[in-house]
FIZADREN-526565 format. One line per 10 residues: number of its first residue (from 0); their letters; for each residue x, y, z of N, C-alpha, C. Coordinates in nm, 3 decimals. Each point is the difference from the previous one (the first is absolute). Example, Ala and Ser with C-alpha at 12.3 -4.5 7.8 and 13.67 -1.06 7.14 Angstrom:
! residues 2
0) as) 1.319,-0.569,0.780,-0.089,0.119,0.000,0.090,0.120,0.000 | -0.035,0.105,-0.072,0.082,0.119,0.006,-0.077,0.109,0.073
END
This chain:
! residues 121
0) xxxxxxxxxx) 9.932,16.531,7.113,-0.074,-0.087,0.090,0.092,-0.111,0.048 | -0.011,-0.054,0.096,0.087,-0.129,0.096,-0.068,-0.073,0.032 | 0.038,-0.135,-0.026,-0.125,-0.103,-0.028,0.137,-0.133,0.081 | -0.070,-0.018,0.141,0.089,-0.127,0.045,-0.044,-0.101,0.044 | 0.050,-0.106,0.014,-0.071,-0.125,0.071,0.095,-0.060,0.114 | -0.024,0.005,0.123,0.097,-0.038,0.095,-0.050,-0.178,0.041 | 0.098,-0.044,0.076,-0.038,-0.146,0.007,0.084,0.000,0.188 | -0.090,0.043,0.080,0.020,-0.031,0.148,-0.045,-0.159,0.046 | 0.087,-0.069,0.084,0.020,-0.108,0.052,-0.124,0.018,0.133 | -0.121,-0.072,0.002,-0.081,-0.013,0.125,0.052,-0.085,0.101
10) xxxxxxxxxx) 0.052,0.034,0.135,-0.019,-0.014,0.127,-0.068,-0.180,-0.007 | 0.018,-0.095,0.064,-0.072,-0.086,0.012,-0.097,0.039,0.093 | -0.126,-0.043,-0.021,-0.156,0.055,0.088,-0.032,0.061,-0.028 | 0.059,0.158,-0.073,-0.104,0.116,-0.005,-0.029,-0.028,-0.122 | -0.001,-0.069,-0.135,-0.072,0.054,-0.101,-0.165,0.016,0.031 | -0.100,-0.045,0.058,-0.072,-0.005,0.068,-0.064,0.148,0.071 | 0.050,0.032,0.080,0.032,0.126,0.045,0.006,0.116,-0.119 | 0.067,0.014,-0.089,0.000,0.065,-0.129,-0.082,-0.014,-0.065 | -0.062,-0.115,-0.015,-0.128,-0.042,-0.098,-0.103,0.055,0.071 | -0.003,0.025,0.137,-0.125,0.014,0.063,-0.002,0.196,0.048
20) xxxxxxxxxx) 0.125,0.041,-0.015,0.034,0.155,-0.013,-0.061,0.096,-0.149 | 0.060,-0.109,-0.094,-0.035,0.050,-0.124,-0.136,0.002,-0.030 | -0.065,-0.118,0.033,-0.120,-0.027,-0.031,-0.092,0.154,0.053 | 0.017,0.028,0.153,-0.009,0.075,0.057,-0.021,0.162,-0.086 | 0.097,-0.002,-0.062,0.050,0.144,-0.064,-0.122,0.029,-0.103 | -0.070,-0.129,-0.060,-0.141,0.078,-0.089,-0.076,0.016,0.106 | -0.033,0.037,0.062,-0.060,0.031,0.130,0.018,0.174,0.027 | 0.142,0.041,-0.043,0.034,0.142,0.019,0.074,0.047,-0.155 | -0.127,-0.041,-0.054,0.048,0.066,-0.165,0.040,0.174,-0.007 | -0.087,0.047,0.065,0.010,0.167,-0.020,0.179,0.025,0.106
30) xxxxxxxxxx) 0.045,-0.074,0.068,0.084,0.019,0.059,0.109,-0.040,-0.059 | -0.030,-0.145,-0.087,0.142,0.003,-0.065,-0.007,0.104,-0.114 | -0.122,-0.014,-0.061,0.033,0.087,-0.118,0.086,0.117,0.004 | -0.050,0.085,0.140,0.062,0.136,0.018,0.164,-0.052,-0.024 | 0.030,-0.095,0.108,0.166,-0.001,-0.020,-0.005,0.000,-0.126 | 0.007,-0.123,-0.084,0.079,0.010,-0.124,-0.060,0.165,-0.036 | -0.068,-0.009,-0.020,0.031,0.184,-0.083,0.060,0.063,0.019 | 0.017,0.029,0.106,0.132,0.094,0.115,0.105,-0.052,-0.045 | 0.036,-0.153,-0.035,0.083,-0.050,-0.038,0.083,0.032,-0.113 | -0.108,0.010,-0.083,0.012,-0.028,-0.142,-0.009,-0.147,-0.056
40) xxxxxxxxxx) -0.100,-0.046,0.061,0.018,-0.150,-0.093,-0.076,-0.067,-0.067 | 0.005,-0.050,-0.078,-0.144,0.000,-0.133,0.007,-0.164,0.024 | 0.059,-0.075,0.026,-0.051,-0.162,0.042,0.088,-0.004,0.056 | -0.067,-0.121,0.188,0.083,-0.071,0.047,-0.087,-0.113,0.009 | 0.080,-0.115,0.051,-0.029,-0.180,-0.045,0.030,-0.025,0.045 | 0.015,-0.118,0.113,0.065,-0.108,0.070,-0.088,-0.108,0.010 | 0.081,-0.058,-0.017,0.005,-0.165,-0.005,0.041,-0.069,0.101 | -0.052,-0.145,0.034,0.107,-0.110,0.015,0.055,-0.077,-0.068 | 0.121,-0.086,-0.001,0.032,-0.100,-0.087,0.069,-0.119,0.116 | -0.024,-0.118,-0.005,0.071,-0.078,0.077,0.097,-0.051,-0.103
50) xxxxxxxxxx) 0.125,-0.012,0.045,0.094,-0.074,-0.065,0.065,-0.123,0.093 | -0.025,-0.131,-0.025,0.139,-0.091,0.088,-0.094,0.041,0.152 | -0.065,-0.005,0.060,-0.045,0.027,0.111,-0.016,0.147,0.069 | 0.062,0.079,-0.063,0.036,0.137,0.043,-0.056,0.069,-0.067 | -0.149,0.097,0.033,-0.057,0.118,-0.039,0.066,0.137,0.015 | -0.008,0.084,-0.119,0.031,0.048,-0.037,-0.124,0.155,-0.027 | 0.025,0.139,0.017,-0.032,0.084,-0.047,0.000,0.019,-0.151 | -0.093,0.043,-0.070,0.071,0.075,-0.124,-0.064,0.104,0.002 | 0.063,0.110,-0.030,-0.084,0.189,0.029,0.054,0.026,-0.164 | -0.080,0.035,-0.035,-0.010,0.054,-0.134,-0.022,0.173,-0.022
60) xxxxxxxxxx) 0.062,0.092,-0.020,-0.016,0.135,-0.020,0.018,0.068,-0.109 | -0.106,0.097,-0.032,-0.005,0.065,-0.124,-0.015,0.184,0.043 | 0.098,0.045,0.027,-0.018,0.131,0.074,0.097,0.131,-0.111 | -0.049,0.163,-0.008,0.094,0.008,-0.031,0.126,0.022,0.035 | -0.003,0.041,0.080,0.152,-0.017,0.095,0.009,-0.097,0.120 | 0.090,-0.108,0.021,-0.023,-0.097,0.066,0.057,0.093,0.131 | 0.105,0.083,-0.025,0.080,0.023,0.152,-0.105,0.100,0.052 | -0.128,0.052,-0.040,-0.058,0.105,0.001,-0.077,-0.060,0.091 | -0.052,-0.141,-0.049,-0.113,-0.094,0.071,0.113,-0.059,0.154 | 0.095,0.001,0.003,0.071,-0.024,0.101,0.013,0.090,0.130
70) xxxxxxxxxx) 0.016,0.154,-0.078,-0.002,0.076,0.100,-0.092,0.044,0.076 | -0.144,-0.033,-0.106,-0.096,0.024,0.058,-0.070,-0.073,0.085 | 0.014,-0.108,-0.039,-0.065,-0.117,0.105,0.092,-0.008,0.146 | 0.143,0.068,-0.017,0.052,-0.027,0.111,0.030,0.128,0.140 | -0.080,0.090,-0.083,-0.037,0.123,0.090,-0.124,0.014,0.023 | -0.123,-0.082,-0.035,-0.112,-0.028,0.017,-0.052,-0.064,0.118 | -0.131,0.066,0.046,-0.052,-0.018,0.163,-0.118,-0.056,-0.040 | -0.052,-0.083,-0.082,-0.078,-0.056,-0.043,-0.032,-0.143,0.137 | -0.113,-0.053,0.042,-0.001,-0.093,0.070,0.028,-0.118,-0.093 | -0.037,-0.016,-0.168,0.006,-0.107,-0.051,0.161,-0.021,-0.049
80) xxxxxxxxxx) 0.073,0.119,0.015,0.143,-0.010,-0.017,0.077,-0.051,0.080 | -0.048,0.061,0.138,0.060,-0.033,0.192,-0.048,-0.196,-0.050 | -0.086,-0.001,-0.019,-0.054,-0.122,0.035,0.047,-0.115,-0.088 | 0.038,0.034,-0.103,0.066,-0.084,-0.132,0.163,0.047,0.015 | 0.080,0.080,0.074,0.120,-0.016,-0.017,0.015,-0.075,0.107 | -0.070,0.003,0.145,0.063,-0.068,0.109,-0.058,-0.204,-0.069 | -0.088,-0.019,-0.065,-0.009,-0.137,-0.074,0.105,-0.043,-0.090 | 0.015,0.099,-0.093,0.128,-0.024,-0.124,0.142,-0.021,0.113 | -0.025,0.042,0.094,0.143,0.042,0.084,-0.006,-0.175,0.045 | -0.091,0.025,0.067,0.002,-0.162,0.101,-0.041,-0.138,-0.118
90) xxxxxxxxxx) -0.054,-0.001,-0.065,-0.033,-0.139,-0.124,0.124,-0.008,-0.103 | 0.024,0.080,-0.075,0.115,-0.002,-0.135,0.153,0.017,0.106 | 0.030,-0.066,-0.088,0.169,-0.083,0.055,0.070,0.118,-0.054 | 0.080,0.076,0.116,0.092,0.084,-0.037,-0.036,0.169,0.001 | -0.215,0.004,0.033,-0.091,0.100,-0.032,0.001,0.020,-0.114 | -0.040,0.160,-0.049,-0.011,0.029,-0.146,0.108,0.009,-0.053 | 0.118,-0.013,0.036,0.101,0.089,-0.076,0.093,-0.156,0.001 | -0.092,-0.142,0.000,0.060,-0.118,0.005,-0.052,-0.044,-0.139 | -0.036,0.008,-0.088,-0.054,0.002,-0.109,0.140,-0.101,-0.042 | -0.003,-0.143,-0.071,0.023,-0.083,-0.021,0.099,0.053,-0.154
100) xxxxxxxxxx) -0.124,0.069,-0.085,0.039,0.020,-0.138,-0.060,0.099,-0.023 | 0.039,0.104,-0.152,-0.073,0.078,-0.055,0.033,-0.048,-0.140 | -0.085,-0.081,-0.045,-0.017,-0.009,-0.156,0.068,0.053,-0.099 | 0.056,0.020,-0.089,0.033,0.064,-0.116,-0.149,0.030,-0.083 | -0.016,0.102,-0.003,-0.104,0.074,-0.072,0.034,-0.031,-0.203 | -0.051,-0.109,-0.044,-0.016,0.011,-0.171,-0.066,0.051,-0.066 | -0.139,0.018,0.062,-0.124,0.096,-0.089,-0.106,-0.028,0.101 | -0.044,0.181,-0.019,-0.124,0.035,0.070,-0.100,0.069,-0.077 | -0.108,-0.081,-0.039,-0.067,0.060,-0.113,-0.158,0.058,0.078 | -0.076,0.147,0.026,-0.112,-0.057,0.026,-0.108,0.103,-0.158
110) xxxxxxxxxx) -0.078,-0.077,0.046,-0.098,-0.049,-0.118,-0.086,0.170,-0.012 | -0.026,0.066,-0.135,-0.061,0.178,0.049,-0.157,-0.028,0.030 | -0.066,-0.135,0.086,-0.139,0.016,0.051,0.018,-0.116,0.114 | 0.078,0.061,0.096,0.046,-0.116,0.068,-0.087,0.139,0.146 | -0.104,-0.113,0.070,-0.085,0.072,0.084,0.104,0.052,0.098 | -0.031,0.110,0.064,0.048,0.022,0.104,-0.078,-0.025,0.156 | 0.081,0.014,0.159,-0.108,-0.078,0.085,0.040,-0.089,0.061 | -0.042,-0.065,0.079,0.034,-0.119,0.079,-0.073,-0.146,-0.036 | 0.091,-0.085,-0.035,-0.093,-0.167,0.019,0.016,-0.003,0.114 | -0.121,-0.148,-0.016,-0.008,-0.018,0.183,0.003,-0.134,-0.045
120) x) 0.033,-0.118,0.103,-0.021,-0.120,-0.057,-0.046,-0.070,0.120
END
């Protein structure tokens, strides 16, 4: 399993725009769900974090093959894919592949009654 946490630099103005995309996305649960499955990905997460004035992405992934979830999302005709890469493209500094940091992974523990499913918040 591949378990990462990326840390993309937000665009000044769009975090907004992202907040109001994402929000969006429980709206088309049966649509994301399909991707990640196709994917292979058993949790994704994002966050914001402001640091020093400058917001920040954090995408959190728990897939089992990460390059698997790469190839697939990037040969995918999905409208919520079209519609979230041309955002990730135009808001995050550098697009996706501008990712600031990737963490050093120390321990990934999950728990054997840990629900499966989507939160919504």
């Amino acid at each position: 399993m591949d378990v990462i946490l990326l840390r993309c630099e937000i665009a000044e103005g769009k975090t907004a725009e992202l907040r109001e995309f994402l929000k969006g996305t429980r709206d088309r649960e049966a649509e994301v769900l399909d991707l990640l499955g196709r994917e292979g990905m058993y949790t994704e997460s994002l966050f914001v974090e402001e640091v020093n004035g400058t917001d920040y992405l954090l995408w959190y992934m728990e897939a089992e093959d990460v390059d698997r979830v790469i190839e697939v999302y990037e040969a995918a005709t999905d409208d919520v894919v079209s519609e979230s890469d041309g955002l990730f493209g135009e808001a995050l500094v550098g697009g996706l592949e501008g990712a600031v940091n990737e963490p050093e992974l120390l321990m990934h523990a999950v728990g054997p009654g840990r629900p499966s499913g989507t939160t919504r918040r």
